[in-house]
C-alpha positions as CSV (number, residue, x, y, z in Angstrom):
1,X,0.0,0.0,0.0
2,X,1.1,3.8,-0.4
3,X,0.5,6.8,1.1
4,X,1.9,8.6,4.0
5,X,1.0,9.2,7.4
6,X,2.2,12.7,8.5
7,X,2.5,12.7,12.3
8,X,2.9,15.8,14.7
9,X,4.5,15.2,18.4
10,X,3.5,18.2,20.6
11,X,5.9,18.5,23.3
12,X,6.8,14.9,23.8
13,X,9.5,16.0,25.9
14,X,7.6,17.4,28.8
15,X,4.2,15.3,28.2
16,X,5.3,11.6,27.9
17,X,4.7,10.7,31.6
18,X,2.5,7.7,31.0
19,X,4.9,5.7,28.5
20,X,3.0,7.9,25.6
21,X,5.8,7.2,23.2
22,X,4.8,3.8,23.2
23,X,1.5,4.9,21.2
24,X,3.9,6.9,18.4
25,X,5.6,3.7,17.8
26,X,2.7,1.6,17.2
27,X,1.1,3.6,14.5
28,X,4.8,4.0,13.0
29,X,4.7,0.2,12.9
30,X,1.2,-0.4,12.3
31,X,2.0,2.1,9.0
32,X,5.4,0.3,7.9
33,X,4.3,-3.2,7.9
34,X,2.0,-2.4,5.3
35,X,3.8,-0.2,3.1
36,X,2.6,3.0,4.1
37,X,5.2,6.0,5.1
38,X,5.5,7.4,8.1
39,X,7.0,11.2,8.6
40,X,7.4,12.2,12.6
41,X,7.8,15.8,12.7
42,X,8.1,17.8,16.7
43,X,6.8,20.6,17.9
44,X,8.1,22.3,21.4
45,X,7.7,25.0,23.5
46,X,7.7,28.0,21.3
47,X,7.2,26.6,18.4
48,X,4.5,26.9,16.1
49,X,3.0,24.6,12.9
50,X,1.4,24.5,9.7
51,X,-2.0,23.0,10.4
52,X,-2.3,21.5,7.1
53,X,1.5,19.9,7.1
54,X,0.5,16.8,9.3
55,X,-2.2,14.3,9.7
56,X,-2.0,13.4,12.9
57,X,-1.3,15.4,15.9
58,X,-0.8,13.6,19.2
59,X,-0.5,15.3,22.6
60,X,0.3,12.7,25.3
61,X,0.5,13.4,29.7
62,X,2.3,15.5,31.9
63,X,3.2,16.0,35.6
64,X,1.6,19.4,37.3
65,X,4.7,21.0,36.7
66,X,5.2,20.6,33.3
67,X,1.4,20.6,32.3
68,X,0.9,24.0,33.2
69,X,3.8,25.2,31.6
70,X,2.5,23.8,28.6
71,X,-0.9,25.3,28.9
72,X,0.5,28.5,28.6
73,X,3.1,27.6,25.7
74,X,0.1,25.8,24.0
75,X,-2.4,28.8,24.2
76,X,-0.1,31.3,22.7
77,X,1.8,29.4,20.1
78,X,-0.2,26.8,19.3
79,X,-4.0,27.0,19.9
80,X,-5.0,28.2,16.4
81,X,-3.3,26.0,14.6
82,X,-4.7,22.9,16.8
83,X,-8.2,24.6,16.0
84,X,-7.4,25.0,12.5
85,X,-6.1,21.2,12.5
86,X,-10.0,19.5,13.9
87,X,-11.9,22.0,11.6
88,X,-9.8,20.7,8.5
89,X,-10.6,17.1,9.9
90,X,-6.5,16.4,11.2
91,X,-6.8,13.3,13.7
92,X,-5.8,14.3,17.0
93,X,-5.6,12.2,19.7
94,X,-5.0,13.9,23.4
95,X,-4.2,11.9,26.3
96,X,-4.9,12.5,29.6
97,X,-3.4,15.7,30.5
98,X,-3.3,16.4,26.8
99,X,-7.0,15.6,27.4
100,X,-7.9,18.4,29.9
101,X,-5.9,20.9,28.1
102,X,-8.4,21.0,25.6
103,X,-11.1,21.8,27.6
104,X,-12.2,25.7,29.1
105,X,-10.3,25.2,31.8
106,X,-8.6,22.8,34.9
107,X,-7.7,22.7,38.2
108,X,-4.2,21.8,39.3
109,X,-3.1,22.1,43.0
110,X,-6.1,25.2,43.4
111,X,-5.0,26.9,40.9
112,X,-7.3,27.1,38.1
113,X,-5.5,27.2,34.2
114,X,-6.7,28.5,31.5
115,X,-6.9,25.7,28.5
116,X,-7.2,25.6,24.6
117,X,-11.5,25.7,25.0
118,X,-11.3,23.7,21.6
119,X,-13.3,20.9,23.3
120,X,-16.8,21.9,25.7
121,X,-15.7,20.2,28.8
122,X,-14.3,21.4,31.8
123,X,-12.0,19.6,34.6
124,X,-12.1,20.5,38.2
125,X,-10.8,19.1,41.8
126,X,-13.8,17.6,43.8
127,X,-13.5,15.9,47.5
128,X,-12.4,11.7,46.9
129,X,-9.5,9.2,45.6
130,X,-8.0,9.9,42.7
131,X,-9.9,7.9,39.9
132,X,-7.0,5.3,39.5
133,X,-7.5,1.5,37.6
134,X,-8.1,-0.5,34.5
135,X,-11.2,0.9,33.1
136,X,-13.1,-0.4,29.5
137,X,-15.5,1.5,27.4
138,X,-17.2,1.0,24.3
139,X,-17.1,3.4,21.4
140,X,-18.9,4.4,18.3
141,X,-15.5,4.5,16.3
142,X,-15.3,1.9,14.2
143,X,-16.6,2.0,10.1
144,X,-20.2,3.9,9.8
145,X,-20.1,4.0,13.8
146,X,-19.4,0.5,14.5
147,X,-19.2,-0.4,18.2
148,X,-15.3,-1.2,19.5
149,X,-13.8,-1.9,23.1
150,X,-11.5,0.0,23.8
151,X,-9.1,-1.1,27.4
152,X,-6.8,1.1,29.2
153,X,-5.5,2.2,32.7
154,X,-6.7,5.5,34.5
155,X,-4.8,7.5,36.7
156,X,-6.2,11.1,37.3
157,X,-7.1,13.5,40.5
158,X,-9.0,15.8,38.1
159,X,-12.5,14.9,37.4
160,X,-14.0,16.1,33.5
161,X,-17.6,17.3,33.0
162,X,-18.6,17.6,29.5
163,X,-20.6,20.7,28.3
164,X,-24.0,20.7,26.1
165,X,-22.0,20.7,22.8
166,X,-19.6,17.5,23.6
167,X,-20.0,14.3,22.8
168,X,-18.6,11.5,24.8
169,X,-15.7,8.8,23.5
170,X,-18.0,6.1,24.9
171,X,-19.6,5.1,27.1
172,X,-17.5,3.0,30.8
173,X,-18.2,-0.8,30.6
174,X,-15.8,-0.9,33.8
175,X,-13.8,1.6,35.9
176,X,-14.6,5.8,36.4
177,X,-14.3,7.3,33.2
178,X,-14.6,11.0,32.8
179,X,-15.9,12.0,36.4
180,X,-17.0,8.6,38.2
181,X,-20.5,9.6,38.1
182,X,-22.0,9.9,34.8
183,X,-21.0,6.9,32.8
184,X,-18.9,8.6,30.1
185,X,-15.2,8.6,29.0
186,X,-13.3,11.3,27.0
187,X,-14.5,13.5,24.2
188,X,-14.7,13.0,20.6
189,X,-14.9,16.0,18.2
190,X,-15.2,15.2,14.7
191,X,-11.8,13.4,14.0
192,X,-10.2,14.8,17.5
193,X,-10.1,12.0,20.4
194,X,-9.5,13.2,24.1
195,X,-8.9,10.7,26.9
196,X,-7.9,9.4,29.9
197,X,-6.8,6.0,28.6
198,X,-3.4,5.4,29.1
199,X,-0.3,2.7,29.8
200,X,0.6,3.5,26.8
201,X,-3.5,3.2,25.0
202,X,-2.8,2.1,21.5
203,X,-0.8,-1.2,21.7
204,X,-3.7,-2.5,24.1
205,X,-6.0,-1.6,21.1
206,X,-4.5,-1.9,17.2
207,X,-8.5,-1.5,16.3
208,X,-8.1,2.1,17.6
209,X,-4.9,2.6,16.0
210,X,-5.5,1.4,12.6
211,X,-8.6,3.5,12.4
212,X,-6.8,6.7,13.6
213,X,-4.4,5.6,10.7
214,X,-7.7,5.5,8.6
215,X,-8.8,8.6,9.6
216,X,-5.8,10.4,9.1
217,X,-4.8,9.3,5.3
218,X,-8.6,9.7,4.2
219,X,-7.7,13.7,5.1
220,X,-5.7,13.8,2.1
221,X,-6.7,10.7,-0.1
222,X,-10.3,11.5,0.3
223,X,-11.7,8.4,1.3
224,X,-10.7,5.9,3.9
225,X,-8.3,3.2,2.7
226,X,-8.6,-0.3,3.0
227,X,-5.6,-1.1,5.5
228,X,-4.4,-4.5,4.9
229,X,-4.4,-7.3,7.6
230,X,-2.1,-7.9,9.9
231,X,-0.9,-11.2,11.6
232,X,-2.2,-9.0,15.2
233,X,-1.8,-12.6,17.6
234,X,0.1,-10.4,20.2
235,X,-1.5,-7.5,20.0
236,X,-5.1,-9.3,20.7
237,X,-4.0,-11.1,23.7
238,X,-2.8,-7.5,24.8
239,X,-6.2,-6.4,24.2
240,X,-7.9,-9.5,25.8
241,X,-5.4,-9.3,28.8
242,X,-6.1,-5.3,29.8
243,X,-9.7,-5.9,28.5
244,X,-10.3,-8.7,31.1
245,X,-8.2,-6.7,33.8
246,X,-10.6,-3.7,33.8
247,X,-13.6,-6.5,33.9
248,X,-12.0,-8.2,37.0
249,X,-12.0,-4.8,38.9
């Protein structure tokens, strides 16, 4: 197969606390084993990009410290073009506090932060645990809104409420989700995907990855391509194995 999957790293110096590289080197893989080029291209603190240079823009976790630094970099240098990215139908995918920095706004330590408001959603501190575990939720993501599992780990003191206008990820199966009280996990805005599924998500869940890969080439190509198969033994016993740990819990 040919093509070329553009992919955008945003800061994956100071937001790769949750093994988030380990999701970049899927869909590299996922893309080369069937012929299909893959271009990585970075973009730090300071630095601004050309919405319509990439594909795929991925924003992965940080610690307090380095999230709130981001916030700020991210709003001045970089929240246009993110905007610009979703409206032109870019696949991003955000993950956890790449999540909540697409929100209004979040809470970290008191102190409330100002995010990218691309997304209606906003995350605040409440009373209670952090919402930590293997969770499971299904999702309307597959072809013409096919239904898909999708298994991860959790780990997050900040609890997300979505607004009017959002539409939820999915739905939890098993584990907290968004808030722990209203059933839903992450947000989904026409081809961007924000969530708190982590560990890293993707090789837990090549479904996910090869249709973000989908997603992403139909951008340009102007349909979505047939991906070929892959011999994907390992990677659905990893998806059975996190799949029956969130069920267990």
């Amino acid at each position: 197969m040919t093509g070329k999957l553009r992919l955008l790293a945003l800061y994956p110096d100071q937001m790769n606390i949750y093994a988030d590289r380990g999701n970049i080197l899927l869909l590299r893989k996922r893309c080369e084993w069937r012929g299909i080029g893959f271009e990585q291209s970075v973009a730090g603190p300071g630095e601004s990009f050309d919405p319509g240079a990439h594909d795929l823009v991925y924003i992965g976790g940080g610690q307090d410290r380095d999230q709130r630094l981001v916030a700020e970099d991210m709003r001045t240098t970089k929240r246009d073009a993110i905007a610009a990215a979703v409206e032109d139908d870019a696949v991003v995918l955000a993950v956890c506090g790449g999540y909540q920095l697409l929100g209004h706004s979040y809470q970290l330590a008191g102190e409330r932060i100002a995010g990218l408001g691309i997304a209606d959603l906003e995350t605040i501190r409440e009373p209670g645990k952090r919402l930590i575990g293997n969770v499971a939720i299904e999702a309307e993501l597959g072809r013409e809104g096919a239904a898909m599992t999708i298994a991860g780990f959790e780990n997050h003191g900040g609890r997300t409420y979505l607004g009017r206008s959002a539409t939820p990820l999915g739905r939890v199966v098993k584990g907290f989700g968004n808030n722990g009280g209203d059933g839903f996990e992450g947000v989904r805005l026409r081809n961007l995907i924000g969530t708190y599924l982590h560990g890293p998500l993707l090789p837990k869940n090549a479904a996910l990855a090869d249709r973000l890969i989908a997603l992403a080439l139909a951008r340009r190509e102007g349909a979505e391509p047939e991906l070929a198969p892959l011999d994907d033994a390992l990677e659905s016993a990893a998806h059975e194995s996190a799949r029956a740990a969130a069920l267990r819990g």
